[in-house]
Backbone as numpy.savetxt, mean C-alpha at the origin, in Angstrom:
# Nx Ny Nz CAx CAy CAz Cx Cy Cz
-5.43 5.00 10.42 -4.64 6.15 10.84 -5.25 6.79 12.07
-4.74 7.80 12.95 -5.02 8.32 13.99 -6.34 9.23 13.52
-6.69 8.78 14.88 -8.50 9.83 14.63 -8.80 10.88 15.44
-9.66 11.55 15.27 -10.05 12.61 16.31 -10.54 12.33 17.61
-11.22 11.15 17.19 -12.14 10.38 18.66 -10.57 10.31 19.50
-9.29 9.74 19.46 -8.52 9.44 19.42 -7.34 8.30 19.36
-6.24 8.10 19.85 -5.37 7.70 19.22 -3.95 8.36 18.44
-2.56 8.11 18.86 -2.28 9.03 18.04 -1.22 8.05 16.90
-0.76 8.73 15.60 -0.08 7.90 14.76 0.64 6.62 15.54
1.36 6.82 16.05 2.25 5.77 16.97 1.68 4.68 17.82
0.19 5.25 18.18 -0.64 4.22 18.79 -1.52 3.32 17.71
-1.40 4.30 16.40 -2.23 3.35 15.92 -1.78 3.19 14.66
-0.51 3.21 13.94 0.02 2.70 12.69 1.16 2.40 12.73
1.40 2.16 14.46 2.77 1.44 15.09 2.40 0.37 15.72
1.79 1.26 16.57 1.90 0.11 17.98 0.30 -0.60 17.84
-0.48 -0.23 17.43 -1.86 -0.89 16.85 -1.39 -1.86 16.01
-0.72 -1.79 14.73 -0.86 -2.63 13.87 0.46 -3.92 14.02
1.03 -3.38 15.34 2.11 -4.40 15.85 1.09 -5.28 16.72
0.60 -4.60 17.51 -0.85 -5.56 18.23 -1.78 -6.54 17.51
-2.22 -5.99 16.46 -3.29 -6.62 15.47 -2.53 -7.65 14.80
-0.70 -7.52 14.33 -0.60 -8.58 14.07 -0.33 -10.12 14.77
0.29 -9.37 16.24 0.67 -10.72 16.95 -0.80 -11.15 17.25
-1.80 -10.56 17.84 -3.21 -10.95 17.87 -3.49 -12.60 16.72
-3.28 -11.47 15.34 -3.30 -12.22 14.36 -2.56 -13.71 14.19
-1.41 -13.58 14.81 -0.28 -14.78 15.06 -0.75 -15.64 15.51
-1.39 -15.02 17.03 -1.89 -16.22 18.15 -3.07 -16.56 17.56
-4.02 -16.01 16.81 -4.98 -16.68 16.54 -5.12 -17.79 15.04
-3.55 -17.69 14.38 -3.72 -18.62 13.23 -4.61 -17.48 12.40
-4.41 -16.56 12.53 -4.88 -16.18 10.76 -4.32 -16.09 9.79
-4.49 -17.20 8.45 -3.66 -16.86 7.47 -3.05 -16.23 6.58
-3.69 -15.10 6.90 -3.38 -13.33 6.05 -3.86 -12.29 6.54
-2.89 -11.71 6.59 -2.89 -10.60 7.54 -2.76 -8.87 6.16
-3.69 -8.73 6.10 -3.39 -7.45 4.55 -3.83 -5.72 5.51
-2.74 -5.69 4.97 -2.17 -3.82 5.79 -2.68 -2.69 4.86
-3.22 -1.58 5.04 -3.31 -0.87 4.19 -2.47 0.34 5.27
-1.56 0.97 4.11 -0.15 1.59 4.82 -0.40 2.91 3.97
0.64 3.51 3.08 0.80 4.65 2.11 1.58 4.59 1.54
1.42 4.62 0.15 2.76 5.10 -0.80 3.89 6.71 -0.35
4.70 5.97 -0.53 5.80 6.84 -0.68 6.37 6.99 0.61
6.00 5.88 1.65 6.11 5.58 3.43 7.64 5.80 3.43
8.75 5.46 2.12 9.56 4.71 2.72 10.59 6.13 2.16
9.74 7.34 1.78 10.59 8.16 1.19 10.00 9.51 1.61
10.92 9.78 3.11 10.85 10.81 3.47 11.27 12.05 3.10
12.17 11.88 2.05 12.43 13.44 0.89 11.07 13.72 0.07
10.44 12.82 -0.20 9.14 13.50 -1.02 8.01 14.27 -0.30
7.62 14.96 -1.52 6.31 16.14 -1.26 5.46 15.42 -0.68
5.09 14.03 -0.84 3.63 13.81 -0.10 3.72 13.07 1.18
5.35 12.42 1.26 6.10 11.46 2.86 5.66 13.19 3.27
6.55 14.28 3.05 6.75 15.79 4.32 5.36 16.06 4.81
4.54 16.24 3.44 2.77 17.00 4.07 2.20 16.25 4.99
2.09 14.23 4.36 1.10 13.63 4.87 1.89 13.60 6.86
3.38 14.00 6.86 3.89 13.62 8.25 4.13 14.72 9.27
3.33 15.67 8.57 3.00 16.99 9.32 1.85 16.53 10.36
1.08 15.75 10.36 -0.31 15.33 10.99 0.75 14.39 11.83
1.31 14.84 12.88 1.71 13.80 13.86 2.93 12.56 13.53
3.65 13.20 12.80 4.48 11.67 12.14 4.02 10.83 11.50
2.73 11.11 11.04 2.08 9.66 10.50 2.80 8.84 9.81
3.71 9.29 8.78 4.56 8.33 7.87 5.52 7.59 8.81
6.64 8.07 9.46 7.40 8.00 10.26 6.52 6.82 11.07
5.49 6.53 11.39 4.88 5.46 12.44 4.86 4.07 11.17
3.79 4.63 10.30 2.91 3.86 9.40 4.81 3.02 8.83
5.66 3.22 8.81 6.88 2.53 8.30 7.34 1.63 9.37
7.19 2.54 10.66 8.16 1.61 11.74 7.04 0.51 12.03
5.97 0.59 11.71 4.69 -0.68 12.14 5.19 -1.30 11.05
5.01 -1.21 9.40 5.20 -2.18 8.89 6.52 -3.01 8.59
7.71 -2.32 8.94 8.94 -2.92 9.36 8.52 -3.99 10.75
8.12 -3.69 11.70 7.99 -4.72 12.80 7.29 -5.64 12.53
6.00 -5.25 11.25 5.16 -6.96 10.90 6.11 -7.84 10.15
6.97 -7.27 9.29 7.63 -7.81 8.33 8.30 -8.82 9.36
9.36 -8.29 10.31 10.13 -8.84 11.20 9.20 -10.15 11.52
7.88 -9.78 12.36 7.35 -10.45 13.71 6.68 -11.72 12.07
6.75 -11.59 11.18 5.92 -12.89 9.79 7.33 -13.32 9.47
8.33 -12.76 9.68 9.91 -13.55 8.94 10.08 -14.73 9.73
9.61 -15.00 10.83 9.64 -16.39 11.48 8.31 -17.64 11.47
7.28 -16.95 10.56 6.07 -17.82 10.64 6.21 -18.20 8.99
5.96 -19.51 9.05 6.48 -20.38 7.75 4.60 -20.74 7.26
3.38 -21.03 7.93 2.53 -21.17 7.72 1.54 -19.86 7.75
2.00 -18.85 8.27 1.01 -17.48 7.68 1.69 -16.23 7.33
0.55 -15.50 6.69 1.29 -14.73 5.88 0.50 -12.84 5.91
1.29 -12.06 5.04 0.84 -10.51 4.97 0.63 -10.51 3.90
0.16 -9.48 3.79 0.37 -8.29 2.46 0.46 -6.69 2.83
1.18 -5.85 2.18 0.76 -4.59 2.42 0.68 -4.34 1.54
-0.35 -3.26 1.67 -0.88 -2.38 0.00 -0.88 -0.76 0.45
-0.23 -0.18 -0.42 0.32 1.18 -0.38 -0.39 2.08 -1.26
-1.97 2.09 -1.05 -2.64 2.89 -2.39 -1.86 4.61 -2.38
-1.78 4.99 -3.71 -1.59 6.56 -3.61 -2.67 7.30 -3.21
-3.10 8.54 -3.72 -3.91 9.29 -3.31 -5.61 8.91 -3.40
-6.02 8.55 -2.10 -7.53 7.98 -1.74 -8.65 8.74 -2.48
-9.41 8.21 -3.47 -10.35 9.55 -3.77 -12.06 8.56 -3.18
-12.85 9.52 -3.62 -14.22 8.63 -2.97 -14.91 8.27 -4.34
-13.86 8.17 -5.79 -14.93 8.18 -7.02 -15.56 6.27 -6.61
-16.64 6.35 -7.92 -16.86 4.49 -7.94 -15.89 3.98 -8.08
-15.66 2.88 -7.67 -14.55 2.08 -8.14 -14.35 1.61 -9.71
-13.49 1.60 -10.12 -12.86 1.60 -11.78 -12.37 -0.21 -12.13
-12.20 -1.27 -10.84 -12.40 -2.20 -11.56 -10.46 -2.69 -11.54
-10.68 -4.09 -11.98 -8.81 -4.10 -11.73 -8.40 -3.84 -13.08
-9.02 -3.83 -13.90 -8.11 -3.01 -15.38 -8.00 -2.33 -15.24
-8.31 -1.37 -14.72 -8.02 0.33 -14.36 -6.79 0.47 -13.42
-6.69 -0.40 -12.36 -5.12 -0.16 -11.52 -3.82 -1.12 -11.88
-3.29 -0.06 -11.29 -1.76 -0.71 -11.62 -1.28 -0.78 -10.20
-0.24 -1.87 -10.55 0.47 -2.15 -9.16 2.43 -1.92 -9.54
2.63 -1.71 -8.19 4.07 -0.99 -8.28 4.90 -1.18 -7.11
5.98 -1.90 -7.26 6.60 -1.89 -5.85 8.07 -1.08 -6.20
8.62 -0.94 -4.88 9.73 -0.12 -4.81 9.48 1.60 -4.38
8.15 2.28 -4.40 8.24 2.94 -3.69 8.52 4.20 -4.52
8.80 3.93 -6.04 8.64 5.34 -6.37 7.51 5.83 -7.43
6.38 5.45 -7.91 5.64 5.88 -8.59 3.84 5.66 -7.50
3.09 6.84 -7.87 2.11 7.01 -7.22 1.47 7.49 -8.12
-0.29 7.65 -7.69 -1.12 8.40 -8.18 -2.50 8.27 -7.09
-3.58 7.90 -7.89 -4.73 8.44 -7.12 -5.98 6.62 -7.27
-6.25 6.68 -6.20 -7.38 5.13 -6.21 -8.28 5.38 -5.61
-9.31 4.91 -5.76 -10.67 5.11 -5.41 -10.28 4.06 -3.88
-11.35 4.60 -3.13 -11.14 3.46 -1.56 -11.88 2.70 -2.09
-12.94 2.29 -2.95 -13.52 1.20 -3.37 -12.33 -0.29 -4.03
-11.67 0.32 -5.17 -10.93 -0.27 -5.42 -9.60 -0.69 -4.68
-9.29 -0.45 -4.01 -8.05 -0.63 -2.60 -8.88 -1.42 -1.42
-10.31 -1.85 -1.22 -10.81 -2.58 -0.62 -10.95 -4.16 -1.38
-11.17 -3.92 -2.54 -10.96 -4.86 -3.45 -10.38 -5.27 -3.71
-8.91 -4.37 -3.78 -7.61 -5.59 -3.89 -7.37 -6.00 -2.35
-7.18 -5.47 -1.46 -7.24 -6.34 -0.10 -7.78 -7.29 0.15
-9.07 -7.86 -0.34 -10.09 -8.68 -0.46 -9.35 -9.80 -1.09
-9.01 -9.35 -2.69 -8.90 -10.26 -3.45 -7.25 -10.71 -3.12
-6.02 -10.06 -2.30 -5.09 -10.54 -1.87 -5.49 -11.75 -1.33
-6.30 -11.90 -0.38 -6.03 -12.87 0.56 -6.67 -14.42 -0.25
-7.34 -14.15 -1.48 -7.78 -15.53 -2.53 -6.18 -15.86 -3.58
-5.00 -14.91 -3.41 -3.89 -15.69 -4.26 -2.97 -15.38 -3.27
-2.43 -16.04 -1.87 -1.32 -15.94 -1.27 0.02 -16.14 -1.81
-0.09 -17.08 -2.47 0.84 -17.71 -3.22 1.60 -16.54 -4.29
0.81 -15.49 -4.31 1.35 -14.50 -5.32 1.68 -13.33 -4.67
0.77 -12.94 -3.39 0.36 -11.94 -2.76 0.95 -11.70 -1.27
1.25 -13.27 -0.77 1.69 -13.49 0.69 3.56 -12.74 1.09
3.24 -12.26 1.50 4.92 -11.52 2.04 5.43 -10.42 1.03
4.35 -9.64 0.29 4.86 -8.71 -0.03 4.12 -7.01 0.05
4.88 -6.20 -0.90 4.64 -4.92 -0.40 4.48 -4.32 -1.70
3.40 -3.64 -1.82 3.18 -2.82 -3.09 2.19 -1.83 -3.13
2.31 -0.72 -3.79 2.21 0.09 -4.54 0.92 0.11 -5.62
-0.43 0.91 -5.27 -1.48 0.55 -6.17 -2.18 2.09 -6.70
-2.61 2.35 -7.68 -2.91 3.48 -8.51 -3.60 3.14 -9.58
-4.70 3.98 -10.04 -5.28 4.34 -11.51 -3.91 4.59 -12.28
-3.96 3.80 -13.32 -2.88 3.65 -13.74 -2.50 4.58 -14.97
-3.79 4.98 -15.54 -3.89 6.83 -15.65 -3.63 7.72 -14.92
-3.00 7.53 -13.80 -2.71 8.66 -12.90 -1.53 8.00 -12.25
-0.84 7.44 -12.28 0.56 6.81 -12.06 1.86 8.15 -12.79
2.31 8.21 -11.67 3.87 9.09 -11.53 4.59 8.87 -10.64
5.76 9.67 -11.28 6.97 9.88 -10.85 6.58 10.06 -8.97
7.10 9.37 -8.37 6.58 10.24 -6.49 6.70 11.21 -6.93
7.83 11.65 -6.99 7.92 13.42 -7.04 6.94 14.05 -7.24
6.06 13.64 -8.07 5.18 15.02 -8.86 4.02 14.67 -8.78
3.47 13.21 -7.54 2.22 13.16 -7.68 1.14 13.87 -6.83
1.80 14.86 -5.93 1.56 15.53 -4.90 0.48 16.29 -5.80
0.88 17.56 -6.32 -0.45 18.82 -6.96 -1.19 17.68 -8.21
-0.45 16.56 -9.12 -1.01 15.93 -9.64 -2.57 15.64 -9.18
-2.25 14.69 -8.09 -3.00 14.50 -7.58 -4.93 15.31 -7.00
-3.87 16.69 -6.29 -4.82 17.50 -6.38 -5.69 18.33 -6.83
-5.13 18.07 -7.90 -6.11 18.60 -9.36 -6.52 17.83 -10.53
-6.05 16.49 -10.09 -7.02 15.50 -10.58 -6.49 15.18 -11.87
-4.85 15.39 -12.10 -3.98 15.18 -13.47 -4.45 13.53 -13.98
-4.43 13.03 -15.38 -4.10 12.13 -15.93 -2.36 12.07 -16.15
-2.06 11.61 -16.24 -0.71 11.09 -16.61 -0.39 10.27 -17.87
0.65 10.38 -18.22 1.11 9.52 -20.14 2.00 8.66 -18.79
1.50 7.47 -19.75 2.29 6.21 -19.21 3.53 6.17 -18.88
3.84 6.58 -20.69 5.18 6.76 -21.32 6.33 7.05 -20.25
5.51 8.50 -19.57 6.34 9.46 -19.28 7.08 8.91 -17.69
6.99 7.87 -16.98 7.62 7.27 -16.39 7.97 5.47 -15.72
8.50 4.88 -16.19 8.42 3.71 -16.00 9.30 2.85 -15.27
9.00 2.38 -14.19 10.11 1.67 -13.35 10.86 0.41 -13.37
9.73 -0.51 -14.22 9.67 -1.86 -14.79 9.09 -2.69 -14.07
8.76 -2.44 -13.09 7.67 -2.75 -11.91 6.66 -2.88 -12.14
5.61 -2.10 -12.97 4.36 -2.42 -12.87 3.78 -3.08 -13.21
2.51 -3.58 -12.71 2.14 -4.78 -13.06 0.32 -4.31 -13.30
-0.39 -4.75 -14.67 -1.62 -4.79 -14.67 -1.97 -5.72 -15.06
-3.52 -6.17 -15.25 -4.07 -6.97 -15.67 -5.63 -7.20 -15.45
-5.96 -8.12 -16.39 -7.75 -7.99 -16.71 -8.43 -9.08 -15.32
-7.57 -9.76 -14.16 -7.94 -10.47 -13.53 -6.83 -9.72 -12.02
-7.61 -10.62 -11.12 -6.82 -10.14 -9.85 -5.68 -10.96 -9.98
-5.98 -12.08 -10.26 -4.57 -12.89 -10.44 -3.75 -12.49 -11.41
-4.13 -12.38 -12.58 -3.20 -11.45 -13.82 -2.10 -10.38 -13.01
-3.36 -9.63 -11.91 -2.71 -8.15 -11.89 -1.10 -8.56 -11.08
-1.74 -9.93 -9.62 -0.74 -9.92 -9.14 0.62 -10.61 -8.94
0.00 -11.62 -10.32 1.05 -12.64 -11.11 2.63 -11.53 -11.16
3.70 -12.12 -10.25 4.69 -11.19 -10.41 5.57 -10.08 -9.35
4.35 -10.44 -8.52 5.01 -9.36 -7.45 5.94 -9.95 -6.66
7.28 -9.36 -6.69 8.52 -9.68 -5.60 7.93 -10.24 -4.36
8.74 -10.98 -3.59 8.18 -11.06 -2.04 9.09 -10.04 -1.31
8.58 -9.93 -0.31 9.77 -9.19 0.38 11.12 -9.55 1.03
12.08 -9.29 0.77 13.37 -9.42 1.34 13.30 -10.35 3.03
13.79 -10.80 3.13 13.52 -11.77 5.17 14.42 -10.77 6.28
């Protein structure tokens, strides 16, 4: 995302990560893994309005990963991932039984950056499961509704499973378990 040193959203979660991927193109790399934001694609919610007060950030971080999607819909030998963690915290990392994965864009919560480095990592060892798609990652104790993961979040709520379910999610005791399942994305 845009920094203080500088850079601003558009230079660098548009037009940066449109660069980094054709880069990526010309050089034959076989996976290309994005770390973007939940709830990018839903500018009515509490945390798309706050987080896009800082310069459009959402508004960029969507139109970049719409243009990778495009600029990989014509490459048959390499591939993406994007991963959309919810709310970044700095705890230890909790491990892949602890997260859940979610596509479609409406349930969030809170992930350690340890663990969201780890699934990026471990994307690029199952392409075959992982290559061309887009998802959604959270403590899966802290998984909600978008709507309500905003103050959730900031006060550090647990969440009941129960209490919202999309049919989407996906966990498991292995990286492959977790990501056995995930849609690819639409061409």
């Amino acid at each position: 995302s845009a920094s203080k040193q500088g850079g601003t959203p558009a230079q660098v979660d548009n037009d940066g990560l449109v660069n980094c991927a054709k880069a990526c193109i010309k050089a034959k790399v076989p996976h290309l893994v994005i770390v973007s934001s939940g709830s990018v694609t839903k500018p009515d919610s509490p945390v798309y309005k706050f987080l896009n007060l800082f310069g459009g950030i959402m508004d960029e971080k969507i139109k970049g990963e719409d243009a990778v999607r495009d600029l990989y819909s014509k490459q048959q030998e390499l591939t993406y991932t994007v991963v959309r963690p919810g709310g970044l915290t700095e705890d230890p990392m909790r491990g892949v039984s602890a997260v859940e994965l979610n596509q479609g864009d409406t349930k969030s919560g809170r992930i350690s950056r340890y663990d969201v480095a780890s699934l990026c990592v471990e994307a690029t060892f199952y392409p075959e499961l992982t290559g061309k798609t887009t998802f959604e990652c959270y403590d899966a104790d802290t998984g909600k509704a978008l709507e309500s993961v905003g103050f959730s979040n900031i006060l550090k709520q647990k969440a009941d499973p129960a209490e919202f379910v999309t049919g989407k999610e996906r966990r498991g005791d292995s990286y492959e378990a977790l990501f056995r399942g995930l849609e690819k994305d639409m061409a």
